[in-house]
C-alpha positions as CSV (number, residue, x, y, z in Angstrom):
1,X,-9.3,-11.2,-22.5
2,X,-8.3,-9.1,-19.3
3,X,-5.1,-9.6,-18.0
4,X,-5.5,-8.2,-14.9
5,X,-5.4,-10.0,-11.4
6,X,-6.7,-8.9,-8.5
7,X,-5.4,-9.8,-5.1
8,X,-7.4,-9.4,-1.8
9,X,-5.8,-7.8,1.2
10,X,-6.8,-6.4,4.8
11,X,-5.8,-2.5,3.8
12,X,-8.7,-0.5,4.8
13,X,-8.0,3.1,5.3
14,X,-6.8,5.2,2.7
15,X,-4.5,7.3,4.3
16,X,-2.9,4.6,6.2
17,X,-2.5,2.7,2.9
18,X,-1.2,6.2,0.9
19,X,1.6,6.6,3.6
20,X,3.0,3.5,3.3
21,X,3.0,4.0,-1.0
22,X,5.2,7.1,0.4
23,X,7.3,5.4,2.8
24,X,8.3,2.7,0.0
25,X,9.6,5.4,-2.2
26,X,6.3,5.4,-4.4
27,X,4.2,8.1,-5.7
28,X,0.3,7.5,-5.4
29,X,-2.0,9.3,-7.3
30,X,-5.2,10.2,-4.7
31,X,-7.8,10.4,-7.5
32,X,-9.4,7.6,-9.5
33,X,-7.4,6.9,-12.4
34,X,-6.9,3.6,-14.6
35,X,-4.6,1.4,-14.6
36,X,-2.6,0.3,-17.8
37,X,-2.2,-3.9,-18.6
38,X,-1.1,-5.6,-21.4
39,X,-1.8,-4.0,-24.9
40,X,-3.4,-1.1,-23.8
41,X,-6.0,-2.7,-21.1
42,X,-6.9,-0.3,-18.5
43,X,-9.5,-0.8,-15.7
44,X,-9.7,1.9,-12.8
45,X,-8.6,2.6,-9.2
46,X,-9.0,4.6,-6.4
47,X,-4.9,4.7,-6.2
48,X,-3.0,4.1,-8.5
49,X,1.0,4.0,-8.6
50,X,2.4,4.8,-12.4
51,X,4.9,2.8,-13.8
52,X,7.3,4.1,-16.6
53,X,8.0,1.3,-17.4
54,X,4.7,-0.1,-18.1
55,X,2.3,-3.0,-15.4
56,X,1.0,-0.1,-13.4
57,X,-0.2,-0.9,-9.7
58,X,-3.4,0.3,-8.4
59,X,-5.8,-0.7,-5.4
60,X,-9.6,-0.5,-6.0
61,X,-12.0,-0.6,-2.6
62,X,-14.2,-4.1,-2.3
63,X,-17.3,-2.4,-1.4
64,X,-18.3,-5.6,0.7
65,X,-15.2,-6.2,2.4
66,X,-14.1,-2.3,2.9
67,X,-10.8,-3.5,1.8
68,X,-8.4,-1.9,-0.7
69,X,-7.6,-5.0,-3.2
70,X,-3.7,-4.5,-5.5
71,X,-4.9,-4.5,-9.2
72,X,-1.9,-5.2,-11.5
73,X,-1.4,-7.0,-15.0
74,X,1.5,-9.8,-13.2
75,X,3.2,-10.1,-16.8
76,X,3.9,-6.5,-16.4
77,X,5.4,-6.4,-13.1
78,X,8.2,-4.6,-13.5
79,X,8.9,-3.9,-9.8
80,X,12.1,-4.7,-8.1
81,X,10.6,-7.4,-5.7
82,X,8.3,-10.0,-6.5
83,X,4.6,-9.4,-5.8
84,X,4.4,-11.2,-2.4
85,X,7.3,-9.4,-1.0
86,X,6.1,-5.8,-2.5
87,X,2.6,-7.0,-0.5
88,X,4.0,-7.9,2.9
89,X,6.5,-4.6,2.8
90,X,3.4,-2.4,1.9
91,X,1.1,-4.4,4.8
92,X,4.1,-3.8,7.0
93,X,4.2,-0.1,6.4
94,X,0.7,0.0,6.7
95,X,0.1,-1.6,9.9
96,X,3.0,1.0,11.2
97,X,1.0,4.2,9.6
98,X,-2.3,2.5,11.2
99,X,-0.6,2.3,14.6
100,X,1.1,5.6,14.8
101,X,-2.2,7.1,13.5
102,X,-4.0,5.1,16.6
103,X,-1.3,6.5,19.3
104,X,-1.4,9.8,18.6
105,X,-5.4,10.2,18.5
106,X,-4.8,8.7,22.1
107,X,-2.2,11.2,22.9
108,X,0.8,8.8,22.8
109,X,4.2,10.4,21.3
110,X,6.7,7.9,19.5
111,X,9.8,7.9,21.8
112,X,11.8,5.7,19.6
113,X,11.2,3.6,16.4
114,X,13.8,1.2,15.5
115,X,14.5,-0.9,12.6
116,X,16.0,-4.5,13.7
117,X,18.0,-6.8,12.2
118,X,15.1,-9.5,11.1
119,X,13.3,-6.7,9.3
120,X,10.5,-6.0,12.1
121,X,9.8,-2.4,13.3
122,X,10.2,-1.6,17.5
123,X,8.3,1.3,18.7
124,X,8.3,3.1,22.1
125,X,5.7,5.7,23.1
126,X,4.6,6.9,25.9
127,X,1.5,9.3,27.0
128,X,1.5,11.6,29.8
129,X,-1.4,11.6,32.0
């Protein structure tokens, strides 16, 4: 019996999603590789993030939502958060890689980016014409 769970989110693009791994401290491998569960379980990703310590995390693309879904056995999670937080910091990060990526194909430059007191993220840019 698998021990894997699966749980859906609105990641789509890759690199967006690979930047935030980064920006959390975390080391994604790019290629398809598995994933290891409970007693030697594996199933495979399209990113996976290796964990020494055993409950590695990867994300797999839904083919019909386009979305990258977290794969992880839960009584392995060995991560310093629990997995709702870890989720919300990564969408965070994400929605700030997907943003910057956004602004600077329009030609916008990132004044300032600060980090406030409640946890959100304040950006300035601005775009000569």
């Amino acid at each position: 019996m698998s021990h894997f769970s699966t749980v859906k989110t609105e990641l789509r693009d890759r690199g967006s999603l690979l930047q935030a791994l980064i920006d959390l401290g975390h080391t994604p491998s790019e290629e398809a590789q598995p994933v290891r569960g409970y007693r030697g379980q594996t199933m495979a990703c399209d990113v996976t993030l290796t964990c020494p310590e055993g409950g590695d995390i990867g994300f797999t693309r839904n083919a019909d939502t386009g979305c990258y879904e977290l794969v992880t056995d839960l009584d392995l999670w060995r991560q310093p958060v629990p997995v709702e937080r870890f989720l919300s910091l990564l969408t965070q990060r994400y929605a700030l890689r997907t943003i910057l990526a956004a602004s600077a194909a329009e030609g916008f430059q990132v004044n300032e980016q600060s980090n406030l007191q409640d946890g959100s993220i304040e950006l300035v840019v601005s775009r000569w014409a």
